[in-house]
C-alpha positions in Angstrom: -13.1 -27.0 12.0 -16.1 -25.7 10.5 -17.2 -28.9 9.4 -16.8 -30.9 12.3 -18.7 -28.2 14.5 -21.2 -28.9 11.8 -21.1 -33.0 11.7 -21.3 -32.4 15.8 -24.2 -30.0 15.4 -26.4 -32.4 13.2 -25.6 -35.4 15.3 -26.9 -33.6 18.6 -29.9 -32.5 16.3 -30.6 -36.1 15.6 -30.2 -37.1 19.0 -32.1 -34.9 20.5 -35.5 -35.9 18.1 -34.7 -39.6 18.9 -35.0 -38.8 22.7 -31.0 -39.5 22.9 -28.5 -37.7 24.8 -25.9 -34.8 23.1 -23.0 -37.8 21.5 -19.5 -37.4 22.9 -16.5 -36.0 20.9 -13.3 -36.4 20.6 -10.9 -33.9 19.0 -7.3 -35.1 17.9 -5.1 -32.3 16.3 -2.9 -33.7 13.9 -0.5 -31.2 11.4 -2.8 -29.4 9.5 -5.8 -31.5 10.4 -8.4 -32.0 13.2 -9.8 -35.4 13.6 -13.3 -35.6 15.1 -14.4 -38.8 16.8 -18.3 -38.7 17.5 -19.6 -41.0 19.4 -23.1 -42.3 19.3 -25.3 -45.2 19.9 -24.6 -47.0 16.8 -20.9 -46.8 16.5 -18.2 -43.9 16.3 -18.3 -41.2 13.5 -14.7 -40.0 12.1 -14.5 -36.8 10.3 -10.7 -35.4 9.5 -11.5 -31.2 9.2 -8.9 -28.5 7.9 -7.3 -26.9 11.1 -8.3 -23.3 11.4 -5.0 -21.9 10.4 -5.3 -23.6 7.1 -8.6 -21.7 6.7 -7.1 -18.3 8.2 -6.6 -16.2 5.0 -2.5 -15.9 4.4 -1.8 -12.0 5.3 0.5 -9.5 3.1 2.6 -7.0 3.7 0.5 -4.5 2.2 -1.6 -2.8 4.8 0.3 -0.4 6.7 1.7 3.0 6.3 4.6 4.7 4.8 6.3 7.4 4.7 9.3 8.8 3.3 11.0 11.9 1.0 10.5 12.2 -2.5 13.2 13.4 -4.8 12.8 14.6 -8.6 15.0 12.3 -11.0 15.2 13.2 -14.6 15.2 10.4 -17.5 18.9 9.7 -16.3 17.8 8.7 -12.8 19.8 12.2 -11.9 18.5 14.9 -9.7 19.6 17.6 -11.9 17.4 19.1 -14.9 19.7 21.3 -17.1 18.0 24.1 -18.2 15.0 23.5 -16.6 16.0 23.8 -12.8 12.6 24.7 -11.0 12.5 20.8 -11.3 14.8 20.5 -8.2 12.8 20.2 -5.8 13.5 20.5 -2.6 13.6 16.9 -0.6 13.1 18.6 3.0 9.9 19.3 2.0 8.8 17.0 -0.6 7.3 13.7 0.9 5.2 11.1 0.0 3.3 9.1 2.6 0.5 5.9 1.8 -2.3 4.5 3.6 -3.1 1.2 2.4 -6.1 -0.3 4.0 -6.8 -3.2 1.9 -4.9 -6.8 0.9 -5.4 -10.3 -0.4 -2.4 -12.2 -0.6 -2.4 -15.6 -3.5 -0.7 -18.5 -2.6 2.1 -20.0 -4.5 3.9 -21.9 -1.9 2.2 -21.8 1.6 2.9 -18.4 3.5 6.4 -18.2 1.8 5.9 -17.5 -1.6 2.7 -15.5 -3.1 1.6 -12.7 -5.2 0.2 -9.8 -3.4 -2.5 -7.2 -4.1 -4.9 -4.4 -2.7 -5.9 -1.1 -2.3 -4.3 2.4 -1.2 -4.3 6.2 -0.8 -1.1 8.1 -1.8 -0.4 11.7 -0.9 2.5 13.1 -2.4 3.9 16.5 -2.4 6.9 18.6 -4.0 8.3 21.2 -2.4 8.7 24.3 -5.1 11.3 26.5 -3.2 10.3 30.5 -4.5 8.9 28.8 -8.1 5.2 29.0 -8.9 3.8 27.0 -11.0 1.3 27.5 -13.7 -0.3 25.7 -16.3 -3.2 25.5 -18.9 -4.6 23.6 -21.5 -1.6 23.7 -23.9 1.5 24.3 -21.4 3.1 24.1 -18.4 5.1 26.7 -16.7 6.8 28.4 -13.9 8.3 31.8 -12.6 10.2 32.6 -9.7 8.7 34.9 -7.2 12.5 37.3 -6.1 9.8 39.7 -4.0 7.7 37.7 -1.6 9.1 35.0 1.2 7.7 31.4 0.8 7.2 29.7 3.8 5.5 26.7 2.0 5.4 26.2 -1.8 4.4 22.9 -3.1 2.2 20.7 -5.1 0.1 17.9 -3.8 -1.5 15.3 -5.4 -4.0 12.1 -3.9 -4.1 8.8 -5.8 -5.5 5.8 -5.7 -3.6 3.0 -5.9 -3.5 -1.2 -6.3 0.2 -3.3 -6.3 0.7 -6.6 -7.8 3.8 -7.9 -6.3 5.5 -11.0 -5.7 6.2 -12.0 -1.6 8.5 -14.2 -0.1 8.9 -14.9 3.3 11.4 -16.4 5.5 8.6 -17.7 8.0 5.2 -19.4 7.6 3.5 -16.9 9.8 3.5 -13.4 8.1 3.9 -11.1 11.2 7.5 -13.4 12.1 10.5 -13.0 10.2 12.0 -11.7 7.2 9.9 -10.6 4.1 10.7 -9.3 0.9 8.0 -8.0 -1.8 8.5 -6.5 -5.5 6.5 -5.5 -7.9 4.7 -2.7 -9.5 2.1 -0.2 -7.9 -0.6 1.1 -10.6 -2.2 4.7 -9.4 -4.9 6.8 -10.5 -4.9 10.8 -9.6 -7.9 11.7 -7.5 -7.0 15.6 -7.4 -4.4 18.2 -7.4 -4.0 21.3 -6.2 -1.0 23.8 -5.0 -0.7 25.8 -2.1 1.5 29.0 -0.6 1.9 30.4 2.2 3.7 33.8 2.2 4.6 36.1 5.5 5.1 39.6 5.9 5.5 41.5 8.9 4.8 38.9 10.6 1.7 38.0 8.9 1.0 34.5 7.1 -0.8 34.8 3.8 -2.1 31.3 3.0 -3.4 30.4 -0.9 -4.7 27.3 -2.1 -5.9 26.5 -5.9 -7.0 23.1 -7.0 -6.3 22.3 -10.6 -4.7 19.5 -13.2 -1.2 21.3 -13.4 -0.1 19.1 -16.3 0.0 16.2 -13.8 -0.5 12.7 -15.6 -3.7 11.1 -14.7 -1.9 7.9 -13.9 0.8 6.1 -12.5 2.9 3.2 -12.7 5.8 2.7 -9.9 8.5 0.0 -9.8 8.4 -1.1 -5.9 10.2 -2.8 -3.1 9.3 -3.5 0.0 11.6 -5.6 2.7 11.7 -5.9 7.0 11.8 -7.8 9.3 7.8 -8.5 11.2 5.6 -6.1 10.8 8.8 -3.3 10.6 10.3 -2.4 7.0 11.4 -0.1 4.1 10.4 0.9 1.1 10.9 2.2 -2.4 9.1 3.1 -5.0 10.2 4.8 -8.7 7.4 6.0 -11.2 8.0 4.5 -14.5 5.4 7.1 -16.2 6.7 10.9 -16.2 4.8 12.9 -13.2 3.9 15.1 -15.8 2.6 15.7 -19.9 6.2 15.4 -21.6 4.0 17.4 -23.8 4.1 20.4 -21.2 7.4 20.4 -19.9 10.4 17.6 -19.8 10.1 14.0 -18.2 10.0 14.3 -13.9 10.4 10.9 -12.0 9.9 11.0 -8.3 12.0 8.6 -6.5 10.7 7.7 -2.7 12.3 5.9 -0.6 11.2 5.4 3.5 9.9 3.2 6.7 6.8 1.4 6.5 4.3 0.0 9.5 2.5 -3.1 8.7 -0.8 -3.9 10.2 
């Protein structure tokens, strides 16, 4: 399209400094092609320009948001840790929810088949029951509070994050039918912090401290994505421990949810 507006453009141009009137076109849209018949004094001009739907860039099912509970597995894939139980987090209020604002989809095979990549903001956070956690240089630790009342108790953490997944689609236009998309989702750690909230007589004591808390500084999940339009779930496993096996024993949130496409 862009050519022929620009083959049209010149020919007025050059009619125009010969004293000649704008040439006539005529547009014939064939398949993936749009045929341009100029016609001028000396004869007729054909130019055959890609359609602007073969131009369009081929959209992903990236962008979006998602949301969805987080669970604490153990190297078994198990939510129970033996002997070290403040690992059992409590799903009700441990969530993970992503903003991903950015995508490029590669084509393979037209809009049905291509590999997909981008750019994100994860938020996740464990829910820590009455456990507090503590950590420094060497260690990682926790001890259960039996006095005060914890209305929230968790552990937050923002990363950055880019997927490289493979995308297949049931339909050449992305935003109409089925799609599913697997992969891996690399992650950074941007900060950390935890935060409590106690209440007594009636009064809500908030505290908030930033820090490292043995949290690895990256990530690596195993993900799958699959709906139907821009509608779909999601699920996503981190292959790297949450934390320095070092510190404490390996912790593998699982997160599984609905996701919104843009």
């Amino acid at each position: 399209m862009r050519t022929g507006l620009f083959i049209t453009f010149i020919f007025f141009l050059f009619g125009y400094a010969n004293g000649q009137e704008e040439p006539d076109t005529t547009r014939i849209r064939m398949k993936n092609k749009l045929i341009l018949i100029v016609k001028d004094h000396d004869g007729d001009t054909i130019d055959a320009s890609p359609d602007e739907k073969e131009l369009k860039h081929f959209e992903a099912h990236w962008a979006g948001i998602e949301f969805g509970p987080t669970i604490l597995m153990n190297g078994a894939m198990k939510s129970s840790f033996p002997g070290n139980k403040q690992w059992e987090n409590d799903p009700g209020k441990s969530f993970s929810w992503n903003f991903n604002f950015a995508e490029y989809k590669f084509k393979i095979y037209k809009n049905y088949i291509g590999l997909t990549t981008g750019l994100g903001l994860n938020w996740t956070q464990i829910g820590l029951k009455n456990n507090i956690l503590n950590a420094n240089s060497d260690s990682l630790w926790v001890f259960k509070d039996t006095v005060n009342d914890y209305k929230k108790n968790k552990l937050r953490a923002v990363y950055l994050t880019v997927p490289l997944m493979l995308e297949f689609c049931t339909n050449g236009q992305s935003d109409k039918g089925f799609y599913l998309a697997a992969g891996v989702i690399g992650g950074v750690r941007l900060g950390s912090s935890t935060k409590q909230v106690i209440e007594e007589d009636k009064t809500k004591f908030r505290t908030k401290t930033k820090g490292v808390y043995g949290l690895n500084a990256f990530r690596v999940d195993a993900a799958v994505k699959l709906g139907y339009k821009d509608i779909g779930v999601f699920a996503n496993y981190n292959l790297l421990p949450l934390f320095d096996t070092d510190k404490t024993v390996g912790v593998y949130p699982l997160t599984f949810g609905l996701t919104v496409n843009f």
